[in-house]
py3Dmol code that shows the C-alpha trace and the ligand (Angstrom):
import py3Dmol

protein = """\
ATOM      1  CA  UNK A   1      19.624  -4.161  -8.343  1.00  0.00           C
ATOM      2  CA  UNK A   2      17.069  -4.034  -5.398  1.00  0.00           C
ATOM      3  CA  UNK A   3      16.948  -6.009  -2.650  1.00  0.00           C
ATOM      4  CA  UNK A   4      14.251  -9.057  -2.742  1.00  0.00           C
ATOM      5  CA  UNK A   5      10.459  -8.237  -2.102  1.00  0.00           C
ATOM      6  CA  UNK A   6       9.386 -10.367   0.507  1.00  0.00           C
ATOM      7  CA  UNK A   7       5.727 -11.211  -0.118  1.00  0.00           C
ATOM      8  CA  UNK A   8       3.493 -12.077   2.699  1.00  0.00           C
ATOM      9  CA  UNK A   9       1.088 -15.122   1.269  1.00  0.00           C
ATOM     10  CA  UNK A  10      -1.551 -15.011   3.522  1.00  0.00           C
ATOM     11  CA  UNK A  11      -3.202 -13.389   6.417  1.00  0.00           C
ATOM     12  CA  UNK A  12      -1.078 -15.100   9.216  1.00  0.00           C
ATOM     13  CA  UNK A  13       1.665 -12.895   7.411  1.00  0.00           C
ATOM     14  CA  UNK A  14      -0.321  -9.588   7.456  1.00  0.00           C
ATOM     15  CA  UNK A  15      -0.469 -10.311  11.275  1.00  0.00           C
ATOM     16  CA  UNK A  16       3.208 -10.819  11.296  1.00  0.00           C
ATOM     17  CA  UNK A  17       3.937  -7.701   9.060  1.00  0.00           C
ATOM     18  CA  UNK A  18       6.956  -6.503  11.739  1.00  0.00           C
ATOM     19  CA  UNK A  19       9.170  -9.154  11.636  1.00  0.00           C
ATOM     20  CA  UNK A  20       8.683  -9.423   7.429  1.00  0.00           C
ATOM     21  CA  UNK A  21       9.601  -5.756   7.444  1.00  0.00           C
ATOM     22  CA  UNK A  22      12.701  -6.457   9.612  1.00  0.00           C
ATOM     23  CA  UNK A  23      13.505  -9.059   7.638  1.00  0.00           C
ATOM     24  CA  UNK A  24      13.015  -7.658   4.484  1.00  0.00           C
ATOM     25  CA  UNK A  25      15.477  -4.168   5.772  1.00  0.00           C
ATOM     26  CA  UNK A  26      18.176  -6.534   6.747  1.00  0.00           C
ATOM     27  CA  UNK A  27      18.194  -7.835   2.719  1.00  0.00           C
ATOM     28  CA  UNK A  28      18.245  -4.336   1.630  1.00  0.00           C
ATOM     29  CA  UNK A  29      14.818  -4.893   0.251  1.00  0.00           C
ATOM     30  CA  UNK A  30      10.996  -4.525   0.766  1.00  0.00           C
ATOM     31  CA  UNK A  31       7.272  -6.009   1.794  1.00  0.00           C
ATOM     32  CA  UNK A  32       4.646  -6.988  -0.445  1.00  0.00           C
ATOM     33  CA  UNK A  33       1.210  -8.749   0.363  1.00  0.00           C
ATOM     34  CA  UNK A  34      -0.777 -11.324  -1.815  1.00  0.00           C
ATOM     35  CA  UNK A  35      -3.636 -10.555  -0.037  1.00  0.00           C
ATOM     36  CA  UNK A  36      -5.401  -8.639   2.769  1.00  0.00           C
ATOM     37  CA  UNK A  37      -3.190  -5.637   3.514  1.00  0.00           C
ATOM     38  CA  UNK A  38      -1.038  -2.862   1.721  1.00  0.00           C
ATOM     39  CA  UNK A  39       1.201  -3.135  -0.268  1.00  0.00           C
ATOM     40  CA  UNK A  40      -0.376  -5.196  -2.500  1.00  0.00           C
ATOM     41  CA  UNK A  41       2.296  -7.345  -4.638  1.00  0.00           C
ATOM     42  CA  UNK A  42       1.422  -5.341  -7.758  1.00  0.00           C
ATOM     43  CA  UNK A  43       1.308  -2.030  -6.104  1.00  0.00           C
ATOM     44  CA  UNK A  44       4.522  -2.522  -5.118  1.00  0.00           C
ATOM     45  CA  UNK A  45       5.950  -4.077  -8.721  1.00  0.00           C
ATOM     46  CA  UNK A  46       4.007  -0.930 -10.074  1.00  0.00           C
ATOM     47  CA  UNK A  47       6.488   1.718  -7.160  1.00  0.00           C
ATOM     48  CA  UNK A  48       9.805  -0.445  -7.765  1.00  0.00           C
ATOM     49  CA  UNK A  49       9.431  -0.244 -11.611  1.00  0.00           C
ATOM     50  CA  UNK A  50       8.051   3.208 -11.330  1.00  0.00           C
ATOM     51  CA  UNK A  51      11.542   3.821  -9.484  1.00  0.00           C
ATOM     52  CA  UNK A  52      13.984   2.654 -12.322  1.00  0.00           C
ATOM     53  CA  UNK A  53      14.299  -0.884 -10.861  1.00  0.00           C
ATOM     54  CA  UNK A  54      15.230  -2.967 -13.724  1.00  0.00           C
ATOM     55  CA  UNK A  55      15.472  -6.441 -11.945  1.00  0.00           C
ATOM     56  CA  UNK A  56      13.047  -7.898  -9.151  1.00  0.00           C
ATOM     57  CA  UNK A  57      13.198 -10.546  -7.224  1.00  0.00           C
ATOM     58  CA  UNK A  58      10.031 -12.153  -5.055  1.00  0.00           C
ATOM     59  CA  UNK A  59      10.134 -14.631  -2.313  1.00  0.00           C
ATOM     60  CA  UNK A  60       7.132 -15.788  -0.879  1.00  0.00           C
ATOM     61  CA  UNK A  61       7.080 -15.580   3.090  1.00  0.00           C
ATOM     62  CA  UNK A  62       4.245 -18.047   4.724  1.00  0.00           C
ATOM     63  CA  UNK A  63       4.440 -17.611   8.605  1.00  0.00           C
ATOM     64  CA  UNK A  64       1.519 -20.027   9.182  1.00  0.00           C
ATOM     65  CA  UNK A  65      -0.736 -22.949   7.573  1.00  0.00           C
ATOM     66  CA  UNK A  66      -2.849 -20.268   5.601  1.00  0.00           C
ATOM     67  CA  UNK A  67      -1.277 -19.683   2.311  1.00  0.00           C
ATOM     68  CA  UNK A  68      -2.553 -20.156  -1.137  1.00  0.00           C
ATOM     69  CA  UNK A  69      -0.603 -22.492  -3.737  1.00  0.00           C
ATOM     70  CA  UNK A  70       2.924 -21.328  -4.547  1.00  0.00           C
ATOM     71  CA  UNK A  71       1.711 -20.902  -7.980  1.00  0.00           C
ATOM     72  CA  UNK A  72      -0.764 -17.560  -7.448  1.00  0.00           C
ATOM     73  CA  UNK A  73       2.849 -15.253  -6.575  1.00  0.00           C
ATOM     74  CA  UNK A  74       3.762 -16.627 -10.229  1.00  0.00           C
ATOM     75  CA  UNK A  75       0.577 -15.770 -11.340  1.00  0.00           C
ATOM     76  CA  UNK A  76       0.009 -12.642 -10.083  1.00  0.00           C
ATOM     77  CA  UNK A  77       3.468 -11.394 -10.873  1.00  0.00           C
ATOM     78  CA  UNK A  78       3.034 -12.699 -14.340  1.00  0.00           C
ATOM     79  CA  UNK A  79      -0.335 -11.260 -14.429  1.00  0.00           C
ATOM     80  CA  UNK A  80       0.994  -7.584 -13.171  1.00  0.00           C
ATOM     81  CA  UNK A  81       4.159  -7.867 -16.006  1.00  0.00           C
ATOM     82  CA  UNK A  82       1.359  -8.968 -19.218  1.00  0.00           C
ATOM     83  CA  UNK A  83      -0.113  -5.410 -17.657  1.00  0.00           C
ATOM     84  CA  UNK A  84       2.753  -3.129 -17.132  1.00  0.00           C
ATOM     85  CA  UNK A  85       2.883  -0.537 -20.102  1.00  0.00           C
ATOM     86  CA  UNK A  86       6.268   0.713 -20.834  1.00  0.00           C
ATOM     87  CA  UNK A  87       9.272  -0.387 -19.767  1.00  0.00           C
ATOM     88  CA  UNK A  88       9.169  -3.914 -17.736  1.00  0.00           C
ATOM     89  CA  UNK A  89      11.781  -4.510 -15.451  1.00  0.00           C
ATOM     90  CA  UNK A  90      13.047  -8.473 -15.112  1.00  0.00           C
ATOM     91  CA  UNK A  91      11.447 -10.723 -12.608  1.00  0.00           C
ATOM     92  CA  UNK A  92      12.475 -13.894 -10.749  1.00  0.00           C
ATOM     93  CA  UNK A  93      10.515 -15.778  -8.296  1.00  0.00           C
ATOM     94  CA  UNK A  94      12.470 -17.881  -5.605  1.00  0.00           C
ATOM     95  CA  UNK A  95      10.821 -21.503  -6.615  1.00  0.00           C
ATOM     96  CA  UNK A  96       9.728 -22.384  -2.835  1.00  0.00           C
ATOM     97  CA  UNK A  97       8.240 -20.514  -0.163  1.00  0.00           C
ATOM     98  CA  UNK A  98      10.341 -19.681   2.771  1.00  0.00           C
ATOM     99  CA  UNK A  99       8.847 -21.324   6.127  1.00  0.00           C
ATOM    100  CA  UNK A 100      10.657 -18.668   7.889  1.00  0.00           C
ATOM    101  CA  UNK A 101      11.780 -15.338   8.025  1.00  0.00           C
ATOM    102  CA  UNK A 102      15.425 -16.168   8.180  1.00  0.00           C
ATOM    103  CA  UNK A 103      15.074 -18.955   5.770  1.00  0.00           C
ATOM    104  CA  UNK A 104      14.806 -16.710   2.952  1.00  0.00           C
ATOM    105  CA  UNK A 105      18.409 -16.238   2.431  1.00  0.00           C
ATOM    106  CA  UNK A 106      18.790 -19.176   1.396  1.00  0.00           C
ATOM    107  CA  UNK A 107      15.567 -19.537  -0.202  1.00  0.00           C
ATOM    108  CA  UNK A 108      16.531 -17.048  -2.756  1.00  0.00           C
ATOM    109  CA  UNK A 109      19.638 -19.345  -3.865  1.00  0.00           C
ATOM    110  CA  UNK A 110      17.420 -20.643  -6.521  1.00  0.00           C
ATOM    111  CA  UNK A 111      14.994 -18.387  -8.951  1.00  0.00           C
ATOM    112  CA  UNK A 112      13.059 -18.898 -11.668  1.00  0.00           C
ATOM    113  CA  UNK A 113      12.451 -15.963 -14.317  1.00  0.00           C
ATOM    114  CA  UNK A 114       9.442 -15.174 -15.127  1.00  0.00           C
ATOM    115  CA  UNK A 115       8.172 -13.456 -18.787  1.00  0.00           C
ATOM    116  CA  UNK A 116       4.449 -13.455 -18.541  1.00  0.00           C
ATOM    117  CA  UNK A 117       4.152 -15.753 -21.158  1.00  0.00           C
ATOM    118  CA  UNK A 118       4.839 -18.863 -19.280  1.00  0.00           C
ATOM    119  CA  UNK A 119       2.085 -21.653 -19.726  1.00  0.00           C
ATOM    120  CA  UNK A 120       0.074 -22.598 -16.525  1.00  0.00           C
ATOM    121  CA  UNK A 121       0.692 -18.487 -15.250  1.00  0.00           C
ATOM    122  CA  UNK A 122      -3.659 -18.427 -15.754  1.00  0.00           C
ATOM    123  CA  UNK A 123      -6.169 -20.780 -14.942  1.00  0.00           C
ATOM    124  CA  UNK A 124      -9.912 -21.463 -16.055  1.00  0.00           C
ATOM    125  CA  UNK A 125     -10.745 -21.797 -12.449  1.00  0.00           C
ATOM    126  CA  UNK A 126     -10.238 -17.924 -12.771  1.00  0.00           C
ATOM    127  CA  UNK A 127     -12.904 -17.451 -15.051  1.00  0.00           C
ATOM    128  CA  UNK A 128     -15.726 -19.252 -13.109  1.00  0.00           C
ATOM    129  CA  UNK A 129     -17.444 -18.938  -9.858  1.00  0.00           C
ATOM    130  CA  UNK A 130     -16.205 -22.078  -7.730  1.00  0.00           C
ATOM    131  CA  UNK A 131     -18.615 -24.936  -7.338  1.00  0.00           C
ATOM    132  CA  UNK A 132     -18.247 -24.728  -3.320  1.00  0.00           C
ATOM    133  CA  UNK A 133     -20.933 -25.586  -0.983  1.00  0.00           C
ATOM    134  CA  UNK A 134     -20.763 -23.337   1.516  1.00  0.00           C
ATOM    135  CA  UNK A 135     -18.897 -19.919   1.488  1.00  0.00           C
ATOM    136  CA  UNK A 136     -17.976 -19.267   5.057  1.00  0.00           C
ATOM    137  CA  UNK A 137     -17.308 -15.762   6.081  1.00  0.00           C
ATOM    138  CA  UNK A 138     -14.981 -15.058   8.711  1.00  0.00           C
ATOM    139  CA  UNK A 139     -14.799 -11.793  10.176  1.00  0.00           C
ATOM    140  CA  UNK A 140     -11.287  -9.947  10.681  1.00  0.00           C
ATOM    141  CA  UNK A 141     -12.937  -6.579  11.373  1.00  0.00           C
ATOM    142  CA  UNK A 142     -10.972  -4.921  13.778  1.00  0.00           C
ATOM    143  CA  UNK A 143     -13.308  -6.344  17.529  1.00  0.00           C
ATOM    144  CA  UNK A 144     -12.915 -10.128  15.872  1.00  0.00           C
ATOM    145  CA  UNK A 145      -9.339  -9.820  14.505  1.00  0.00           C
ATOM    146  CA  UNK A 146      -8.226  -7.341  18.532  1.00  0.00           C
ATOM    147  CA  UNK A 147     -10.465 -11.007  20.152  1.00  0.00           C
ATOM    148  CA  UNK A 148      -8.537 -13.733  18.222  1.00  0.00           C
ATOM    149  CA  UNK A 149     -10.287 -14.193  15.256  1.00  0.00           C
ATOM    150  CA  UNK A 150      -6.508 -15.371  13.105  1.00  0.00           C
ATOM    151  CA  UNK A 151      -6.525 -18.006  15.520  1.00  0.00           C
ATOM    152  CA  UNK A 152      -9.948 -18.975  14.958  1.00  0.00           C
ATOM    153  CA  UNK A 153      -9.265 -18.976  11.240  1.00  0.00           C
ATOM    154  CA  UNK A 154      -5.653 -20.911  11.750  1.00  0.00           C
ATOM    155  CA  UNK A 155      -7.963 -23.949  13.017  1.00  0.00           C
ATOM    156  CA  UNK A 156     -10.758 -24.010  10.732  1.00  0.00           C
ATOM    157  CA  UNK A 157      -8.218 -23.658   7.884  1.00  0.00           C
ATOM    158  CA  UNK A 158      -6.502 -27.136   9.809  1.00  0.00           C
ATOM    159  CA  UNK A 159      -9.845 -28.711  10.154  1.00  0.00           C
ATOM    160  CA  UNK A 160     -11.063 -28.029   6.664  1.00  0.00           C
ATOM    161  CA  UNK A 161      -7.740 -29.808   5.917  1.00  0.00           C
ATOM    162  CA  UNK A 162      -8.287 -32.341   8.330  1.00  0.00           C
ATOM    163  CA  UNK A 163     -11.339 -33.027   6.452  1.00  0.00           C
ATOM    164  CA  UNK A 164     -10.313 -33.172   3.533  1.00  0.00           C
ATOM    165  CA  UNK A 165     -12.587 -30.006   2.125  1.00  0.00           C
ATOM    166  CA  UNK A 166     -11.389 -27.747  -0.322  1.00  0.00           C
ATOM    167  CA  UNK A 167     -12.409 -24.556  -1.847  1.00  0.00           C
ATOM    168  CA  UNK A 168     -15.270 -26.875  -3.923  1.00  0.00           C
ATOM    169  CA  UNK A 169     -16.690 -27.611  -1.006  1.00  0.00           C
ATOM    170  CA  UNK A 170     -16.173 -24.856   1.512  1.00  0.00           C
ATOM    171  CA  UNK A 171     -15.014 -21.381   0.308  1.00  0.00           C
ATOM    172  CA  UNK A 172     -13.151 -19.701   3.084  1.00  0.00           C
ATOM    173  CA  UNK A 173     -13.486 -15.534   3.018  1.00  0.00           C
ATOM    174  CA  UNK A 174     -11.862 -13.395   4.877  1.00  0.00           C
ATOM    175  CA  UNK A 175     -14.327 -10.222   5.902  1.00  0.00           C
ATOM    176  CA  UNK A 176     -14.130  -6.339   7.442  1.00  0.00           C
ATOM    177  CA  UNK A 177     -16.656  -5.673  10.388  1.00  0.00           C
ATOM    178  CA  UNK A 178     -20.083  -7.900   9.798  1.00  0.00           C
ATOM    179  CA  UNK A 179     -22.157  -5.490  12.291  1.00  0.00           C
ATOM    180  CA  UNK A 180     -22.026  -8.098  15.864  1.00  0.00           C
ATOM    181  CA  UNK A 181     -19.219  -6.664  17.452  1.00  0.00           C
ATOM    182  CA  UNK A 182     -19.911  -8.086  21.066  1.00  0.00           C
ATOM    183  CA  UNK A 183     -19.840 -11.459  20.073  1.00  0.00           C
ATOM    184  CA  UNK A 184     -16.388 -11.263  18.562  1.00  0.00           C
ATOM    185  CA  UNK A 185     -14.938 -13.035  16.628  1.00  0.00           C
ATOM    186  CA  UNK A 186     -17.513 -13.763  14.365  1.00  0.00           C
ATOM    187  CA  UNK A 187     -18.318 -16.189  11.556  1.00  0.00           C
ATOM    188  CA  UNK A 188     -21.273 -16.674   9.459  1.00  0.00           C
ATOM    189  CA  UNK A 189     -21.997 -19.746   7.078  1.00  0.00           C
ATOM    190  CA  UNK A 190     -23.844 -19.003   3.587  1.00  0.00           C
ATOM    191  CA  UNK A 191     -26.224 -20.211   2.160  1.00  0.00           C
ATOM    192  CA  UNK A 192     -27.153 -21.255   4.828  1.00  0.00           C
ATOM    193  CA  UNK A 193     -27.586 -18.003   6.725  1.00  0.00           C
ATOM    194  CA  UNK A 194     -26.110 -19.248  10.402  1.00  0.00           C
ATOM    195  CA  UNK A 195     -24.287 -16.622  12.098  1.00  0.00           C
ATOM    196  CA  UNK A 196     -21.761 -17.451  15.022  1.00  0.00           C
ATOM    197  CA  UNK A 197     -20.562 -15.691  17.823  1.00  0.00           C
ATOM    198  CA  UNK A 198     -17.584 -15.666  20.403  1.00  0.00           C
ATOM    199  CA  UNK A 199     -15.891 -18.308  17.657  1.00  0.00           C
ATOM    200  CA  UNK A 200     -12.868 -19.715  19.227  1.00  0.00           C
ATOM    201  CA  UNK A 201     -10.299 -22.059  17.632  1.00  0.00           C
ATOM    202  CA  UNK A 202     -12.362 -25.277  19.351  1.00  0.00           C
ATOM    203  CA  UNK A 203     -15.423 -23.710  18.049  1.00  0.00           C
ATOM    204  CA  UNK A 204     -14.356 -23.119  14.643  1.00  0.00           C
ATOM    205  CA  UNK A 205     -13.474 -27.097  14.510  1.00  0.00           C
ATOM    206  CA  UNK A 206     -16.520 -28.178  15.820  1.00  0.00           C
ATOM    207  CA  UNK A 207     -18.009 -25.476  12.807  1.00  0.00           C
ATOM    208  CA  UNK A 208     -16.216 -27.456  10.179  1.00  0.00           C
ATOM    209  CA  UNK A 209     -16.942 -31.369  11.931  1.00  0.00           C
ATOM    210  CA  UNK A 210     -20.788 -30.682  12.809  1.00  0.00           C
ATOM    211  CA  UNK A 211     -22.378 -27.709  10.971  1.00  0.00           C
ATOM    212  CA  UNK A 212     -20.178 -28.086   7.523  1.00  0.00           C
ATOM    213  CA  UNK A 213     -19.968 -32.387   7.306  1.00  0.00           C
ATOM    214  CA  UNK A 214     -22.429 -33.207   9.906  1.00  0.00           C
ATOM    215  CA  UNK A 215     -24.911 -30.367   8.387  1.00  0.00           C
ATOM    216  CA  UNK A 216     -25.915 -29.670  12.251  1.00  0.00           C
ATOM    217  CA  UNK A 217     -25.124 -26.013  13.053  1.00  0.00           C
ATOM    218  CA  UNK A 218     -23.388 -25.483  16.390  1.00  0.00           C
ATOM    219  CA  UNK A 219     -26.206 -24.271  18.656  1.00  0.00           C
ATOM    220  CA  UNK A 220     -24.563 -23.333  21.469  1.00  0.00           C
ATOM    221  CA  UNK A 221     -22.549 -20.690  19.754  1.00  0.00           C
ATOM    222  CA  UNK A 222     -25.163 -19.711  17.341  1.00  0.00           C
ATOM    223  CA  UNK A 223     -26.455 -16.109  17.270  1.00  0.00           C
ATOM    224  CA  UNK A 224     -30.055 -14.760  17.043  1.00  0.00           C
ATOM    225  CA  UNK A 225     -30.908 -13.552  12.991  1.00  0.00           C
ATOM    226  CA  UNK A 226     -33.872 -11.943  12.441  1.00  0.00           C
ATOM    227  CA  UNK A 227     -34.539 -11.309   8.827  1.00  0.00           C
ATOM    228  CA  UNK A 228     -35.788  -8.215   6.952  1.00  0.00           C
ATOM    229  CA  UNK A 229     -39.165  -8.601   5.802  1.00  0.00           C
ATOM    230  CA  UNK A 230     -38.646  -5.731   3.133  1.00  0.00           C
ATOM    231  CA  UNK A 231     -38.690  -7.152  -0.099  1.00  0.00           C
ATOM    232  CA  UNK A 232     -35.567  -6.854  -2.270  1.00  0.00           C
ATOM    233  CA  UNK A 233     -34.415  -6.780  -5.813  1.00  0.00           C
ATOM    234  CA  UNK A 234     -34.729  -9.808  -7.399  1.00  0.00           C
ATOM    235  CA  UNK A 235     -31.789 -11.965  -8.247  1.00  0.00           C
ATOM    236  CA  UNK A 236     -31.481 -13.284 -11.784  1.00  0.00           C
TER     237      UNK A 236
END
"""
ligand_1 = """\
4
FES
S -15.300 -6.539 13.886
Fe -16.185 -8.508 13.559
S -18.307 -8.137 13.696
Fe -17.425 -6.179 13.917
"""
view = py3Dmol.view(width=600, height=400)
view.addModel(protein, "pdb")
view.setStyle({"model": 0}, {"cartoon": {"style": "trace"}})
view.addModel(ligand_1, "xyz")
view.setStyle({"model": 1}, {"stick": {}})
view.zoomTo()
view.show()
């Protein structure tokens, strides 16, 4: 039996990868990521079974206010064990998310197995492009992410909240490098093609209360686009 797999849920835990890794090598076991960094959760499912392990068992670490639903580490798990070819080692999934790093101990006092075949471990939502409003693109390139820009994130994430907008409203998308390195960090808003710069955590809240509810664009932090004339293929 291996030690637990302590998956990081969301980027606050990428940026927190050292003390998940110590945490992790005090339970005899290993680090995972959901999303944004290496290993992924199924690359690592895909070494440990690759290894001979023939149980696994995941707890989901969230450090900060960023993390997804519980319910994607079940689904992604289960998604990665419908895949596996071969032989499939067993899984269990602690059934809350530890808060803390040295609250998963006692965390992992109650699993849940998991088959793959569980009802709920898919969603239609996964078929379809969400109806959101705006997609807002914040950079974590390595100038925006060295200037701050997980802290600028951490407070649009608690003003979207505040506001009561979800991802059918506002889809929130984490980036690599967008080109405007000085004015780090940065943060664009599609469709409606607005580009910020120097985005601190007060500017990202006044982002989300006046440019994504008011619909009036932050001027004093906007930055200077200037479009390519050259025509482009044409989207169908
Ligand atoms: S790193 Fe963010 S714009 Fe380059």
């Amino acid at each position: 039996m291996t030690g637990p797999v302590l998956v990081g849920m969301s980027v606050a835990d990428v940026d927190r990868r050292d003390e998940l890794v110590r945490g992790a090598a005090d339970l005899g076991g290993t680090v995972a990521f959901l999303q944004m960094a290496d290993p992924a959760l199924a690359a690592e499912l895909t070494r440990l079974a690759d290894a001979g392990a023939r149980a696994i068992t995941l707890v989901g670490v969230s450090l900060g206010p960023l993390a997804p639903a519980h319910s994607w580490l079940r689904r992604i798990a289960a998604h990665w064990w419908r895949e596996r070819a071969g032989e499939r080692p067993e899984i269990r999934v602690a059934t809350r998310l530890a808060d803390r790093v040295d609250a998963v101990v006692d965390v992992l006092t109650e699993t849940r197995a998991l088959t793959g075949t569980e009802p709920g471990l898919t969603s239609a939502a996964w078929e379809e492009v969400s109806a959101h409003r705006h997609q807002v693109l914040v950079c974590r390139g390595p100038r925006c992410t060295a200037k701050g820009s997980v802290d600028s994130l951490r407070a649009m994430v608690l003003a979207l909240m505040e506001h009561r907008l979800g991802d059918d409203d506002v889809l929130l998308v984490h980036t690599g490098c967008q080109f405007p390195c000085n004015q780090a960090p940065v943060v664009s808003v599609q469709p409606d093609d607005v580009w910020y710069g120097r985005v601190d955590p007060p500017t990202a809240a006044a982002i989300v209360a006046d440019h994504l509810v008011a619909g009036r664009p932050v001027e004093g932090h906007r930055l200077a686009r200037r479009a390519s004339m050259a025509t482009g293929a044409e989207v169908r």
